[in-house]
N, C-alpha and C positions, 0 to 999 in steps of 0.2 A: 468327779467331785473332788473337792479342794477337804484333805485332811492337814493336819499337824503333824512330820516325819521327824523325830529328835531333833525339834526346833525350828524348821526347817518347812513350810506350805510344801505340796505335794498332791500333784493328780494326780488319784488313781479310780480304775473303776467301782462304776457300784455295784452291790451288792456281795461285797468281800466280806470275809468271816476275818479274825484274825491270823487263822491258821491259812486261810486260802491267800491272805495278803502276804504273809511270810513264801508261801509259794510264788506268786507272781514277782517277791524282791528276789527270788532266789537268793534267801537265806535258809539254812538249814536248822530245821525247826526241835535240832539235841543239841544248839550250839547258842539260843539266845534267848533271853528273859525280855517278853516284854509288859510294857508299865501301858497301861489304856486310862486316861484320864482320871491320872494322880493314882491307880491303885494297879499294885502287880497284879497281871493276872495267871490263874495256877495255868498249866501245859493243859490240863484235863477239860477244861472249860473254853481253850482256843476255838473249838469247831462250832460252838454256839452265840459266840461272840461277835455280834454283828461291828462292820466298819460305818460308820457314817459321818454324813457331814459334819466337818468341823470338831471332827475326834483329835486329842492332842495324845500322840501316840510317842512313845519312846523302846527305843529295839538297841538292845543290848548284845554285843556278840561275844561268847566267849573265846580268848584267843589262847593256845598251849606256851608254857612255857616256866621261866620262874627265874631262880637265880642261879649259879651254874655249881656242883658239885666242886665240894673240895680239887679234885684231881683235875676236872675241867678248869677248873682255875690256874691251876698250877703248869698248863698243859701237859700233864703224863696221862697216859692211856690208862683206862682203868682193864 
């Protein structure tokens, strides 16, 4: 079935949950927020969250990182 993936059509199969759809992207399900038709939905709620046709789905990954420390700046070892 043809969903909405961040903007983007997308087959995937049916009868995906949201949590079992983040399995089959091999996304890891402590690393991304996602939005299912205009509303976040909580982590606690993924496993009852059905996928269906023509869901406009938006998946968020969180990525580590930030700006770099004083001393990494400067390059001296801390």
């Amino acid at each position: 079935m043809t969903i909405r993936l961040n903007g983007e059509p997308r087959e995937v199969p049916e009868g995906l949950t949201l949590a079992t759809l983040l399995d089959w992207l091999k996304l890891p399900r402590d690393r991304v927020a996602v939005e299912h038709n205009l509303e976040i939905v909580q982590r606690d709620l993924w496993e009852r969250t059905p996928v269906e046709l023509g869901d406009r789905l938006e998946v968020v990954q969180f990525v580590g990182g930030g700006l770099p420390t004083r001393a990494q700046a400067s390059g001296r070892r801390s």
